[in-house]
C-alpha positions as CSV (number, residue, x, y, z in Angstrom):
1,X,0.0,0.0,0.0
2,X,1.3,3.3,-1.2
3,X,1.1,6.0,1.3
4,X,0.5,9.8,0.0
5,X,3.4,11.9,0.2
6,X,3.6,14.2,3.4
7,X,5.2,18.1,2.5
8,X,8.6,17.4,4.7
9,X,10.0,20.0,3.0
10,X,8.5,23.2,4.4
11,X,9.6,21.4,7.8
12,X,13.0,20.3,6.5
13,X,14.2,23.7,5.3
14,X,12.4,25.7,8.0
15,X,14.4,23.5,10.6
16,X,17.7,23.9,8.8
17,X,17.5,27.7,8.8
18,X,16.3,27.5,12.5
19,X,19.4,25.4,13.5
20,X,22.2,27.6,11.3
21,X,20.4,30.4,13.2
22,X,20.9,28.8,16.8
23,X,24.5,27.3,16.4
24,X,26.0,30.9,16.1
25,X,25.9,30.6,19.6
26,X,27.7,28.3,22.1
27,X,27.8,26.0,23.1
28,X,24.8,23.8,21.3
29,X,23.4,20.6,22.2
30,X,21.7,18.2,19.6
31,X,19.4,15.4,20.3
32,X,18.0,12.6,18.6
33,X,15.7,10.0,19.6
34,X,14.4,7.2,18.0
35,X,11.2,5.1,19.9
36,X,9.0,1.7,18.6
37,X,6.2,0.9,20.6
38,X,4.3,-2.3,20.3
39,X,2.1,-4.9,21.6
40,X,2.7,-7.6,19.5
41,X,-0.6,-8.1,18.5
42,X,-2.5,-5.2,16.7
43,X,-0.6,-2.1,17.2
44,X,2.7,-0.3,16.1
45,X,4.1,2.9,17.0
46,X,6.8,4.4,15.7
47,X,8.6,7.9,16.4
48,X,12.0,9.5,15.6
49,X,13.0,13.1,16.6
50,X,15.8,15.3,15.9
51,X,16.3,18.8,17.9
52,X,18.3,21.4,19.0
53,X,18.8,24.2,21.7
54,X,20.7,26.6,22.5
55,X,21.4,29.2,25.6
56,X,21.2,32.6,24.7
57,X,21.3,34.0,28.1
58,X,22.0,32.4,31.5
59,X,18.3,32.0,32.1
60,X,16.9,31.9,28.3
61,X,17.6,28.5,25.9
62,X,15.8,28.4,22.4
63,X,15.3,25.5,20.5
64,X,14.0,23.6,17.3
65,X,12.5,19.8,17.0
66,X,11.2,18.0,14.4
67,X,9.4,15.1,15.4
68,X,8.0,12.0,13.2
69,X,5.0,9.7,13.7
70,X,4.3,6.3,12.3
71,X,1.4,4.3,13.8
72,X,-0.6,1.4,12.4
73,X,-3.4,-0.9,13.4
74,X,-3.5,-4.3,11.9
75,X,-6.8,-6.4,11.3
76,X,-8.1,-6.6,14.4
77,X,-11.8,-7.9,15.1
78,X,-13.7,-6.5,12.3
79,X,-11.0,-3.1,12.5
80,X,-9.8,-3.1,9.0
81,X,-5.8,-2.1,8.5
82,X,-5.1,1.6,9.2
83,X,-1.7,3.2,8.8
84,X,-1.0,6.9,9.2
85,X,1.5,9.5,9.7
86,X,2.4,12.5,11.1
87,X,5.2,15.2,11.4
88,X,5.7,18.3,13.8
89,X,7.9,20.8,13.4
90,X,8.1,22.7,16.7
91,X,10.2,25.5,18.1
92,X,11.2,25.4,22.0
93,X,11.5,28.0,24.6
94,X,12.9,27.6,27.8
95,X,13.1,30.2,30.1
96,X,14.3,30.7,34.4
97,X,12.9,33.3,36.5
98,X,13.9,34.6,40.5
99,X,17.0,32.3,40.0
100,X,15.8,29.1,39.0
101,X,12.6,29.2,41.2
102,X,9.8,29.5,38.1
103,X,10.7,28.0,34.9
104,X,8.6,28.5,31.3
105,X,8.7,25.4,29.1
106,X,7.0,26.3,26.3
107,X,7.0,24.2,22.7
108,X,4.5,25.5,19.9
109,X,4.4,25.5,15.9
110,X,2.3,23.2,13.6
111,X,1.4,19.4,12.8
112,X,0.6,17.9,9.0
113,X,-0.7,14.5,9.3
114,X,-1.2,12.8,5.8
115,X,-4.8,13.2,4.3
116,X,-5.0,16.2,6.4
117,X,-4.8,20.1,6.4
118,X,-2.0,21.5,8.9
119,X,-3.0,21.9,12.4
120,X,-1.1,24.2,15.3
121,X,0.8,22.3,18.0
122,X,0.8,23.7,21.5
123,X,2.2,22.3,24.8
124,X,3.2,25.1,27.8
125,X,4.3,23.9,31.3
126,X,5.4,26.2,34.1
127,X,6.9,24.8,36.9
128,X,7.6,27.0,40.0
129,X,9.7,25.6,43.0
130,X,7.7,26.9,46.8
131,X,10.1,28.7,48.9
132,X,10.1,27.5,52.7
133,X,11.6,27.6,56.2
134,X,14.9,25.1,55.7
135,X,13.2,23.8,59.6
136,X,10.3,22.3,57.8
137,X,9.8,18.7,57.3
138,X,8.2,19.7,53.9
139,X,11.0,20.5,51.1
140,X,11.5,21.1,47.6
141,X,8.1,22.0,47.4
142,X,6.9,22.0,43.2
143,X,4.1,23.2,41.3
144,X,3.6,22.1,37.8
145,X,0.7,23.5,35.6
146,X,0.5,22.7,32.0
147,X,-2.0,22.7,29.1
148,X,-1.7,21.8,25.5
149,X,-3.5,21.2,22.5
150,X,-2.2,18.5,19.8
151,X,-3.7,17.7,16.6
152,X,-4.0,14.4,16.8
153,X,-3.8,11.2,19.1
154,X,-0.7,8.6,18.6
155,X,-3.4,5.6,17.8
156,X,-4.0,4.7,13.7
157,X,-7.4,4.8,14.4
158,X,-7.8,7.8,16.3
159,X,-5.6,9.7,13.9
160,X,-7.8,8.5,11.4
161,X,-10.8,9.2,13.0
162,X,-9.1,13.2,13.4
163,X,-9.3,12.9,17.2
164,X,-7.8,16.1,18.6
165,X,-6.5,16.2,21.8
166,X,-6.5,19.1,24.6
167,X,-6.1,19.9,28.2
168,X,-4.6,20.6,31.6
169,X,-2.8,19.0,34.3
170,X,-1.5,20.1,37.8
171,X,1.0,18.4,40.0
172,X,2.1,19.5,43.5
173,X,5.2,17.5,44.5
174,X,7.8,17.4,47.1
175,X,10.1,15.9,50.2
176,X,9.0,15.0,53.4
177,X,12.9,15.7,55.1
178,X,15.6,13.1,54.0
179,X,14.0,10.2,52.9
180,X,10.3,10.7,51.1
181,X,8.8,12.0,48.6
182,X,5.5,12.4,47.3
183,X,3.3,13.7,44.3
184,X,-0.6,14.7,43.4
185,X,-1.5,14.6,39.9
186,X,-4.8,15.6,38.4
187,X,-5.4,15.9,34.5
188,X,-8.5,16.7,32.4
189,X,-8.2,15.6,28.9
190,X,-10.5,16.4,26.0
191,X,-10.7,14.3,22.7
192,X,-12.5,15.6,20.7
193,X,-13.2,14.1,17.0
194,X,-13.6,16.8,13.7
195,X,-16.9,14.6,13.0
196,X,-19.2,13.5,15.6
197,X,-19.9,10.0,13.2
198,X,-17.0,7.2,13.2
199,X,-15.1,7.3,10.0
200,X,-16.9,3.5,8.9
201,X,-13.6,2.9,6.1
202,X,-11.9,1.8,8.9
203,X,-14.4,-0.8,10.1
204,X,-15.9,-4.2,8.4
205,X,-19.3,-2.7,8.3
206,X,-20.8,-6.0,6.5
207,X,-19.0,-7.9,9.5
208,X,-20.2,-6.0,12.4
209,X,-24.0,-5.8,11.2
210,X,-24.3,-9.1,9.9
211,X,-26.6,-10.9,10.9
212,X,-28.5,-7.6,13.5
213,X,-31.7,-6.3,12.2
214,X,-31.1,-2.7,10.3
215,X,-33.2,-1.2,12.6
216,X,-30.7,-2.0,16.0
217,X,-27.7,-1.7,14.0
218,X,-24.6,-0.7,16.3
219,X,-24.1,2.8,16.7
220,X,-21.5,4.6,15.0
221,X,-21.4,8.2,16.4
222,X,-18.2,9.6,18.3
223,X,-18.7,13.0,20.1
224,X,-16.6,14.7,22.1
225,X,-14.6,12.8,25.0
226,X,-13.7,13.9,28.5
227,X,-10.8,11.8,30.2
228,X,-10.0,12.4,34.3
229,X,-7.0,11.0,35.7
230,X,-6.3,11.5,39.4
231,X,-2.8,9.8,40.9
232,X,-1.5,10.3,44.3
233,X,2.1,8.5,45.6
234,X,4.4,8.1,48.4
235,X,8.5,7.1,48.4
236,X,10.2,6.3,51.3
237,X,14.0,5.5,51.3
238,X,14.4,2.1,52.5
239,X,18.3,2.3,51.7
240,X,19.8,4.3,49.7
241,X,19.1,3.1,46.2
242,X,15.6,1.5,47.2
243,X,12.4,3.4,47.4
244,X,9.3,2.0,48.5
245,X,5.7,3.0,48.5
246,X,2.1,3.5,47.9
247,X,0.0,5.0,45.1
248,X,-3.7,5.7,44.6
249,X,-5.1,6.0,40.9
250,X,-8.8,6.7,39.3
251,X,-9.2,7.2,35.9
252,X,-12.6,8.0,34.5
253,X,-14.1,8.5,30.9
254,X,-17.2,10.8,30.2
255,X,-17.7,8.0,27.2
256,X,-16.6,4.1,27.3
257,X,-15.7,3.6,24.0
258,X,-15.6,0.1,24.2
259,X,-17.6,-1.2,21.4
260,X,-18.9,-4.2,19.3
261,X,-16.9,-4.5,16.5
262,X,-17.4,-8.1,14.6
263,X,-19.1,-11.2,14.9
264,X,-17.3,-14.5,14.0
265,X,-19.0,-17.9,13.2
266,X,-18.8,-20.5,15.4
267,X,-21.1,-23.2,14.1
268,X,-24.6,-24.4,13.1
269,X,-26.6,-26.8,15.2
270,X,-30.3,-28.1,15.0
271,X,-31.2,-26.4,18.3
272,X,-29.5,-23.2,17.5
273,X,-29.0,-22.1,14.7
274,X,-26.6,-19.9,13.3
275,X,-24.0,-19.3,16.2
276,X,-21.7,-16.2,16.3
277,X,-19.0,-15.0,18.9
278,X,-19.5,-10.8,19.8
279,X,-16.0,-9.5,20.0
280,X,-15.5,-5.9,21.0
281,X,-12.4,-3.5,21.0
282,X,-11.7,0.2,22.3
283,X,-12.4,2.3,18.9
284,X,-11.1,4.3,17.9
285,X,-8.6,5.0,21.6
286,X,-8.8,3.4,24.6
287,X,-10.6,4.6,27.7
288,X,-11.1,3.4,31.4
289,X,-14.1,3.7,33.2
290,X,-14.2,4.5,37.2
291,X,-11.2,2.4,37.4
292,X,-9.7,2.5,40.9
293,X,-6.4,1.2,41.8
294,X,-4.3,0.8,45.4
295,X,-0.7,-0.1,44.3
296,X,2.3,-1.2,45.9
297,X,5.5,1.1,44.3
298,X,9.2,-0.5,44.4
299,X,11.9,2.3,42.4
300,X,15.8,1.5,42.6
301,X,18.4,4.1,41.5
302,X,22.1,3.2,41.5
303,X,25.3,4.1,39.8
304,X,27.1,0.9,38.1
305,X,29.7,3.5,37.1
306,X,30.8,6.6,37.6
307,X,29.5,6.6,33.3
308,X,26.6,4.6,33.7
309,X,23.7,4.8,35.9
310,X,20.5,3.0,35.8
311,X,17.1,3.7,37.1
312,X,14.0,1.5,37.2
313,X,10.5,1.7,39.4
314,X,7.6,-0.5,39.0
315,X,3.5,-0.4,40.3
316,X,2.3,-3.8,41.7
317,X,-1.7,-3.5,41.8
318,X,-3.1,-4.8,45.2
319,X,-6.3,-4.0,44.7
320,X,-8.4,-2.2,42.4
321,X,-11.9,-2.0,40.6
322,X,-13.6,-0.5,37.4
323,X,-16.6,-0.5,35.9
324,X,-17.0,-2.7,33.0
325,X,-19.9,-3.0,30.1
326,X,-21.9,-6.0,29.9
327,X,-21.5,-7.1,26.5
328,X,-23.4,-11.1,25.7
329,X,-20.3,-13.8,24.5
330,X,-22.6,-15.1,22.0
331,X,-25.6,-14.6,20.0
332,X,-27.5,-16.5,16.8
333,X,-29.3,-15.2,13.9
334,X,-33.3,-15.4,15.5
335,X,-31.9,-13.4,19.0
336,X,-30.3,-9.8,19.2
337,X,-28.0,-9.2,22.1
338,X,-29.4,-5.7,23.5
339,X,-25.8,-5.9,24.9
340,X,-24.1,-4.1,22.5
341,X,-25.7,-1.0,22.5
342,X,-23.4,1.5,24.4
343,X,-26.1,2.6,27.0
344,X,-26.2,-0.9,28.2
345,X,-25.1,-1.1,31.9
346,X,-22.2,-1.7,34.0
347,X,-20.8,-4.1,36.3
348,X,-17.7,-3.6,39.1
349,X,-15.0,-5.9,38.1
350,X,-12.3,-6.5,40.7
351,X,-8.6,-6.8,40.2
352,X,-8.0,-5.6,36.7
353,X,-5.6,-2.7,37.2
354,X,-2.5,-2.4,34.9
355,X,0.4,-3.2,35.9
356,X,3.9,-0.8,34.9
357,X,7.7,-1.4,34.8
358,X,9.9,0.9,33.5
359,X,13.7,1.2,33.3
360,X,16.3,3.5,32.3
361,X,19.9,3.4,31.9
362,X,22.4,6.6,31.0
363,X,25.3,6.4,29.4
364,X,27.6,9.3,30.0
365,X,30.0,8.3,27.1
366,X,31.8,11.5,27.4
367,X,31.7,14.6,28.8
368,X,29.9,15.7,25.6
369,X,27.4,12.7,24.9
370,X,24.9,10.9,26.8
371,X,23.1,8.2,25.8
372,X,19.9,7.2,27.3
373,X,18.0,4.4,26.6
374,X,14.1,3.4,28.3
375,X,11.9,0.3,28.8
376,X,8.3,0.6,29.7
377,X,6.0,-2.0,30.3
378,X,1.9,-1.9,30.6
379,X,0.0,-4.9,31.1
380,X,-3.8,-4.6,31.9
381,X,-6.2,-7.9,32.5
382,X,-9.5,-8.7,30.8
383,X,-10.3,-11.3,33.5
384,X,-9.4,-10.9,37.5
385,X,-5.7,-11.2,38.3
386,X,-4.9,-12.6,34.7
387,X,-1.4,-11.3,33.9
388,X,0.7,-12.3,31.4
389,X,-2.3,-14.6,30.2
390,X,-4.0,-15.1,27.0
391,X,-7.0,-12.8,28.8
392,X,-4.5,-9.8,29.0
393,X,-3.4,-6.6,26.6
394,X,0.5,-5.6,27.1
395,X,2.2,-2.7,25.9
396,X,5.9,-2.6,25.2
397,X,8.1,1.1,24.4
398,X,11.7,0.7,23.6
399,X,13.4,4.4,23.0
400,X,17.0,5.5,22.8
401,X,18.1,9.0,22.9
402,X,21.1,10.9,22.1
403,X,22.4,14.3,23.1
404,X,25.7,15.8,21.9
405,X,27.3,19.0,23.3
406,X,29.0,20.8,20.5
């Protein structure tokens, strides 16, 4: 399959010119970073990023990224292939206020994803470090607002469905004296869709209403999303490389947009007829629905070398519940499942909270170059407890990053 031609040029030559621009001054640093994401089942992503920054005052860095996107979705129940792509060309500015105590992250410029007219890209963070009494058990007290808007949503079929994504987020973080630390998260995410009807190309529409009456056919609309996601933790320094802790999660959708998406034959008997097997998928993201979770935290941080450090923390769900949509297992030709429409109720399922593992390790090959590569694991249950089971979806990110000090 051919893929339409995406205009890198006005990025390529606009990033050039911003990066002769920037190197007049020293010293530069240039990074590169190449990800794949997958879940060796359905989905693929892939990214690569080049960039560059610059200080042009003590408190003031500018910089210059262009960014890459590659993301498919394979057949997957019903969900026809989808493949798309995406690149942003974005210019950064970083900038310390009050000696270091309020810091302006700000990246914004545009986003061309193929079949698409250009979109503006916006993500601003400020982050402002709480002056207290050096006698108080609270430290290093932090305060993180940010907000963005992106064009588009690193799923195939989101992207193809031209899901936009915007928001905020807060965090308050900091020490309790030597050896904890802690963090409160909130973040309100909006998807919202440039047509309120799911883009059917992407879907085996003679699959999926086969053999329903026309009259209860599934339904196909997509409006505007609201996502919630709450996270508290706790650290405490058990030695010195070995945290350990508690977290609390929720995360909430205004719309579960788990769905019906084929029916597969079974078989024929006498006494039943025409069997088939419902199968459902999130379409066209994935969402959560009043999931709670209680989670053990383990993180360990140690030097191997005085070049090489590694990094790695991991959540361990104790407990946890979410609300899940009844959808029937089966149906036959004579009886429709009222099950599949999305108004149907829900039930509380128990112990089906993701479990996450992620790793790092930095190379400091030279004073000049670091090299930094991450793992991150996500495995979430269908049934009760069933990790690293056939009933269970897992998520694997590989990235390595490079950044050289000219």
């Amino acid at each position: 399959m051919k893929l339409p031609e995406l205009p890198f040029g006005r990025f390529g030559v606009g990033f050039i010119l911003c990066a002769c621009v920037l190197t007049w001054a020293q010293p530069t640093q240039l990074e590169g970073e190449l990800s794949f994401a997958s879940d060796g089942f359905a989905a693929t992503i892939g990214k690569a990023k080049a960039g560059i920054q610059v200080p042009v005052t003590p408190t003031l860095k500018l910089g210059a990224d262009l960014e890459f996107l590659y993301t498919q979705q394979d057949y997957l129940f019903g969900i026809l292939p989808v493949y798309e792509r995406a690149v942003s060309g974005l210019f950064d500015i970083d900038w310390s206020l009050f000696r270091n105590h309020i810091q302006f992250d700000i990246r914004a410029g545009a986003d061309v994803v193929q079949n698409w007219k250009t979109h503006p890209h916006l993500d601003a963070e400020i982050r402002a470090k709480v002056p207290l009494p050096p006698y108080w058990l609270l430290k290093n007290l932090r305060i993180s607002p940010r907000t963005w808007y992106y064009p588009h949503v690193p799923f195939a079929t989101a992207i193809n469905n031209r899901v936009t994504s915007y928001g905020y987020e807060g965090e308050i973080s900091g020490a309790l004296g030597g050896k904890s630390a802690f963090a409160i998260n909130y973040r309100h995410n909006v998807l919202e869709p440039e047509s309120s009807k799911i883009d059917t190309s992407a879907i085996d529409t003679s699959i999926i209403r086969y053999p329903y009456p026309s009259s209860v056919s599934p339904t196909f609309t997509l409006p505007v999303n609201r996502l919630q996601n709450f996270y508290a933790y706790i650290y405490y320094r058990v030695l010195k490389p070995l945290y350990l802790g508690y977290a609390f999660s929720y995360i909430t959708s205004a719309i579960d947009r788990n769905m019906v998406t084929s029916l597969r034959h079974l078989r024929n008997t006498s006494h039943e007829g025409t069997v088939y097997k419902i199968e459902r998928a999130p379409f066209p993201y994935p969402t959560f629905k009043n999931l709670r979770s209680h989670m053990f935290t383990i993180a360990y941080r140690t030097s191997l070398t005085d070049l090489l450090t590694w990094t790695t923390n991991a959540s361990i769900p104790l407990y946890s519940n979410q609300d899940i949509r009844y959808i029937d297992k089966y149906t036959n030709a004579s009886g429709y499942p009222q099950a599949i429409h999305l108004d149907y109720p829900f039930y509380a399922q128990e112990n089906t909270a993701p479990l996450t593992f992620k790793s790092k390790i930095l190379w400091k090959f030279s004073p000049r170059t670091h090299l930094t590569f991450h793992y991150d694991y996500f495995g979430f249950p269908y049934e009760e407890w069933a990790y690293f089971t056939a009933d269970s979806y897992s998520l694997h990110t590989a990235q390595l990053s490079i950044k050289q000090l000219l």
